[in-house]
C-alpha positions in Angstrom: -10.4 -4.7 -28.6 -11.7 -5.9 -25.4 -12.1 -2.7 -22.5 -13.0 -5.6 -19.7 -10.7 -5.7 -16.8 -11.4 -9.1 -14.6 -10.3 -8.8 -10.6 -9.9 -12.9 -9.4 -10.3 -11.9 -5.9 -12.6 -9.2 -6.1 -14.1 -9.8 -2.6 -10.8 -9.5 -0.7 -9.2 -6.2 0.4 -6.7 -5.6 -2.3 -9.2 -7.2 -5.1 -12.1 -4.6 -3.7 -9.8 -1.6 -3.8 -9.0 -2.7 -7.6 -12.7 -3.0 -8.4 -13.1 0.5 -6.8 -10.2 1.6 -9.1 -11.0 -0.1 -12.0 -14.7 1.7 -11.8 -13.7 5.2 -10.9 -11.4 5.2 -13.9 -13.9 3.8 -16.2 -13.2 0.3 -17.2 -15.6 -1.7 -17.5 -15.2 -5.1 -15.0 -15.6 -8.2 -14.0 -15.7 -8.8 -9.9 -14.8 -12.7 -9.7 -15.1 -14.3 -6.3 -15.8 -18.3 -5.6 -18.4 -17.4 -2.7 -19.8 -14.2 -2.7 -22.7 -12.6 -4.5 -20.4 -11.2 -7.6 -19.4 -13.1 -10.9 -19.1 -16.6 -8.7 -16.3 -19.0 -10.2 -13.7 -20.9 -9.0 -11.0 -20.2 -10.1 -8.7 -23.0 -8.4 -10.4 -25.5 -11.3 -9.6 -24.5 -15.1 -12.9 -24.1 -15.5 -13.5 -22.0 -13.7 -10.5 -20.0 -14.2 -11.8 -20.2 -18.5 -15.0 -18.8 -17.7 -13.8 -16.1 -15.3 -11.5 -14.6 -17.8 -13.4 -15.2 -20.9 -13.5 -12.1 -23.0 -10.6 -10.2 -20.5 -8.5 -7.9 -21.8 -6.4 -7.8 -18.2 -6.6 -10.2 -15.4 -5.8 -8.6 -11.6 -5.0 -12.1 -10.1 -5.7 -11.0 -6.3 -7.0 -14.2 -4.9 -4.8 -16.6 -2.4 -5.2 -19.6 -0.7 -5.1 -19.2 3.0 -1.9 -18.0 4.2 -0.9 -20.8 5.9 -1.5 -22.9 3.0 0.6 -20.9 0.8 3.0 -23.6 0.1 0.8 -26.4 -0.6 -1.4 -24.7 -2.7 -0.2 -21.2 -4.2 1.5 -22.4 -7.4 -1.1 -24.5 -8.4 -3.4 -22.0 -8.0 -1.2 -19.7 -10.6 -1.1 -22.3 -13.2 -4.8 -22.7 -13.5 -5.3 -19.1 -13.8 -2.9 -18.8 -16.5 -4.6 -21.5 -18.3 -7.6 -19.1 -18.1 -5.7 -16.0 -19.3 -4.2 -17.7 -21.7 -7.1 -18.6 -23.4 -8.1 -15.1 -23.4 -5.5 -13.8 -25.1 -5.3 -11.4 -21.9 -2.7 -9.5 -19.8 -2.1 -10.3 -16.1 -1.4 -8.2 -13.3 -0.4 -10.1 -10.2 -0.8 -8.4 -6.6 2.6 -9.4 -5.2 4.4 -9.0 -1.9 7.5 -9.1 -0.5 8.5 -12.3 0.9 10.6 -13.4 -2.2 13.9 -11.6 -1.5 14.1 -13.2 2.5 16.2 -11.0 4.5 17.7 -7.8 3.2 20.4 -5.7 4.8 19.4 -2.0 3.4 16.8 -1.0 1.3 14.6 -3.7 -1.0 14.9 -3.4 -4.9 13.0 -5.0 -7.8 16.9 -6.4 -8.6 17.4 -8.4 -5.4 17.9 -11.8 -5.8 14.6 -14.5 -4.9 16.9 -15.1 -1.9 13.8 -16.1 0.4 14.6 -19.9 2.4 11.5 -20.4 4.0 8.5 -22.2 2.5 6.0 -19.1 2.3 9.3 -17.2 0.6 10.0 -20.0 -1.8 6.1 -20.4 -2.8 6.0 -16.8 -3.5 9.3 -16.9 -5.7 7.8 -20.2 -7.8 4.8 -18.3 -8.0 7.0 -15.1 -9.6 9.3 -17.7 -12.0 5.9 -19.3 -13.4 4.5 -16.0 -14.5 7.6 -14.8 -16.0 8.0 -18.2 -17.5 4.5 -17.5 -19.2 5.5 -14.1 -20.4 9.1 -14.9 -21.9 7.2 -18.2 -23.4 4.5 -15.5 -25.2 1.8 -17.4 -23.3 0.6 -14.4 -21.9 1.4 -10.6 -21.2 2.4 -10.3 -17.6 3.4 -7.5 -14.4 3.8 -8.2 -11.1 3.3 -5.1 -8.9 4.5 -5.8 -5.3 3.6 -3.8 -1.5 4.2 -4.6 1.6 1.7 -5.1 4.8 -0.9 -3.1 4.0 -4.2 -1.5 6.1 -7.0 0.6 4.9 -11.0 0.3 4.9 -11.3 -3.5 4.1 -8.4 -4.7 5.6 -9.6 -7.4 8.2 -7.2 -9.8 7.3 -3.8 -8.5 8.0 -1.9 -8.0 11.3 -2.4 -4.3 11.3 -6.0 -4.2 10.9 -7.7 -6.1 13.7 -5.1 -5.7 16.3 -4.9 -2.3 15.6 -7.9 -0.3 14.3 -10.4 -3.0 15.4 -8.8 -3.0 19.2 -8.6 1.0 19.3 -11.5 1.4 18.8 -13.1 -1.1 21.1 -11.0 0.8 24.1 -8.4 -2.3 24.0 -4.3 -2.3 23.6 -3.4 -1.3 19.9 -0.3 -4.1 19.2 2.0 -3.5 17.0 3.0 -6.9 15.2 7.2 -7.0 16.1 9.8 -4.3 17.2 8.1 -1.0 17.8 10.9 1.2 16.6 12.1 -0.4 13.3 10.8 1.5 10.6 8.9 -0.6 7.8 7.0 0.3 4.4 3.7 -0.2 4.8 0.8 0.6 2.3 -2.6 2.1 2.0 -5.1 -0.3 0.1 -6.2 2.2 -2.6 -2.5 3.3 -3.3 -1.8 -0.6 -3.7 -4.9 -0.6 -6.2 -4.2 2.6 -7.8 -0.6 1.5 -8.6 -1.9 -2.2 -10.1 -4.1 -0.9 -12.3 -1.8 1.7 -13.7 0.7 -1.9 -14.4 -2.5 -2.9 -16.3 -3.3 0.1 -18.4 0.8 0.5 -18.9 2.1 -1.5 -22.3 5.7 -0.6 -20.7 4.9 -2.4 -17.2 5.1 -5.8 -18.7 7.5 -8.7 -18.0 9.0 -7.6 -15.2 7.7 -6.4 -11.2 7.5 -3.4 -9.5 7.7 -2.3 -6.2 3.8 -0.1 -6.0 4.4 3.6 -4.7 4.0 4.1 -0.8 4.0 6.7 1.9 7.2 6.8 3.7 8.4 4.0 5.5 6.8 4.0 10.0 7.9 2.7 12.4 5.5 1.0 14.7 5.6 3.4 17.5 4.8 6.7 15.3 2.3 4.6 13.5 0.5 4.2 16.8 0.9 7.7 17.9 -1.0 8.3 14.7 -3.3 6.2 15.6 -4.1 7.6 18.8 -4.0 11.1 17.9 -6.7 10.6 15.5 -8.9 8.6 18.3 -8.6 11.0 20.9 -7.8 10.4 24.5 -6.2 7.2 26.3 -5.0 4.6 24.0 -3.0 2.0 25.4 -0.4 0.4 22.9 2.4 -2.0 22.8 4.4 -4.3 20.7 3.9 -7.6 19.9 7.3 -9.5 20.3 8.5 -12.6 19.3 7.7 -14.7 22.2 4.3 -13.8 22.1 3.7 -14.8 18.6 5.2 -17.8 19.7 2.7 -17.9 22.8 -0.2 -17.2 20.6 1.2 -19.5 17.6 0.1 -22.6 20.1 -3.3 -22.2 19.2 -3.5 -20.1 16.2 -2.0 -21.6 13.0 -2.2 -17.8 11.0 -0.2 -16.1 14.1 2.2 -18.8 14.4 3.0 -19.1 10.1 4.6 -15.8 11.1 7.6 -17.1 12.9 8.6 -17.9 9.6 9.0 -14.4 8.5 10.1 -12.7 11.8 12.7 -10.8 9.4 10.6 -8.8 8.5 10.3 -7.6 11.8 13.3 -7.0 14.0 14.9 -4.7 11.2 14.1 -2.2 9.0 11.9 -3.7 6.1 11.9 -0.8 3.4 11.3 -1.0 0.1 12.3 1.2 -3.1 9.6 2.3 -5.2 11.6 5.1 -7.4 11.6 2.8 -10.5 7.4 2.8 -10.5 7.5 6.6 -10.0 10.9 7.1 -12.4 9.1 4.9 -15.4 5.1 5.8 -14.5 5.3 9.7 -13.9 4.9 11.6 -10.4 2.9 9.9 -8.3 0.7 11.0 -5.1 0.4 8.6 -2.3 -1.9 9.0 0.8 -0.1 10.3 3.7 -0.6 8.0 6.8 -2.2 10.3 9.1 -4.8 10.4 6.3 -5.2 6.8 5.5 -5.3 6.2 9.3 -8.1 8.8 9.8 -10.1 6.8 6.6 -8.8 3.2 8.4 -10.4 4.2 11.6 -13.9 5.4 10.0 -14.6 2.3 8.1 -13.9 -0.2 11.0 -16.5 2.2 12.9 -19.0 1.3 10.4 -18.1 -1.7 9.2 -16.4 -4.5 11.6 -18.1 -5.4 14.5 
């Protein structure tokens, strides 16, 4: 039986961090990407979703349209690349988030309705039914392991990365993206990798998703004092509230698609991860002060 694991996505942050797993555990993989110098197909055309998974004995589908286009283009995008899986006779492991269950008084489980209104929320919940559709059908073999907002080294594209690590260390404010002292789950890239690939290797992860293990949930304030503890002298921070996003939203579409999921940040926006460490064993996770101190090295040496 096939040992290849295919990451669609392998040039993002979360499909890197899988690659990285993937190869320190010793499966052998496929790093798919439409534009970069790996394995180059793409993936939003059915062939190119065929050829990408060809010979795949697990698919980690980590690519995404961009996120304002979410809507428009997100389920379409999942159908092709179960065509491709399909035809492989493959499993699939989808890096999922949060944004199905809309707001949430208390903390989030894996049993929570697909309560989510808003059109990011109700692309994300189509995507979730069509995959579970295709597992129930016997199409495929399917998990879904879902984090939070997540940082670590590679994570450009996210509202903690550049606005935090980037703009600490260029001697700029450090902005915390909503209310500064509602606490909120947030992951570490290789935990999020470490946790999908353990749905892939795991026969009892299928059919079903899984909230991925995480360091306790931060608020935004002690994630900042981390921050600035492990940079050393001044750092000026501050929260960004809702009528700057709104401010900024004017003339940036990425900024202002986040009015639509402002829940998620003027409460507390915990999720439960015991049934991932109840069903998958004990389970270390990196300790924020730690993934901080690792966050902060690679935007020295890598984003300029």
């Amino acid at each position: 039986m096939s040992d290849l694991h295919v990451v669609l996505g392998a040039t993002g942050a979360i499909g890197s961090a899988v690659v990285a797993e993937l190869t320190a555990r010793g499966h052998r993989v496929r790093a798919v990407s439409r534009g970069a110098a790996v394995d180059r197909h793409d993936v939003t055309t059915s062939e190119g979703a065929l050829a990408a998974c060809q010979g795949a004995a697990v698919v980690y589908q980590c690519a995404q349209p961009k996120y304002e286009r979410w809507a428009e283009e997100f389920p379409g995008l999942i159908r092709t690349i179960l065509t491709g899986v399909e035809a492989a006779g493959a499993k699939l492991v989808m890096a999922d988030n949060l944004y199905v269950y809309g707001p949430v008084d208390g903390h989030m489980t894996e049993g929570l309705p697909h309560a989510a209104t808003n059109p990011k929320g109700r692309a994300r919940a189509k995507v979730d039914e069509l995959i579970l559709d295709a597992h129930r059908s016997g199409r495929v073999r399917a998990t879904m392991g879902r984090a939070s907002d997540y940082y670590g080294p590679g994570g450009v594209n996210t509202t903690i990365g550049p606005t935090v690590f980037a703009a600490a260390l260029a001697g700029k404010t450090a902005r915390w993206v909503g209310d500064l002292d509602q606490p909120h789950t947030i992951a570490y890239l290789p935990d999020i990798a470490a946790g999908l690939v353990t749905l892939g290797e795991r026969a009892d992860a299928d059919g079903r998703s899984w909230h991925l293990p995480a360091a306790e949930a931060i608020t935004g304030r002690q994630f900042l004092d981390l921050v600035r503890a492990e940079v050393g002298g001044e750092l000026k921070t501050a929260g960004l509230g809702r009528g700057m996003q709104r401010l900024i939203g004017l003339f940036n579409p990425t900024v202002r698609a986040l009015g639509e999921t402002w829940y998620q940040r003027d409460r507390p926006f915990i999720a439960d991860d015991s049934a991932f460490r109840e069903t998958f064993g004990p389970v270390e996770v990196t300790p924020h002060a730690k993934g901080i101190a690792a966050t902060l090295d690679w935007f020295r040496h890598n984003a300029g």
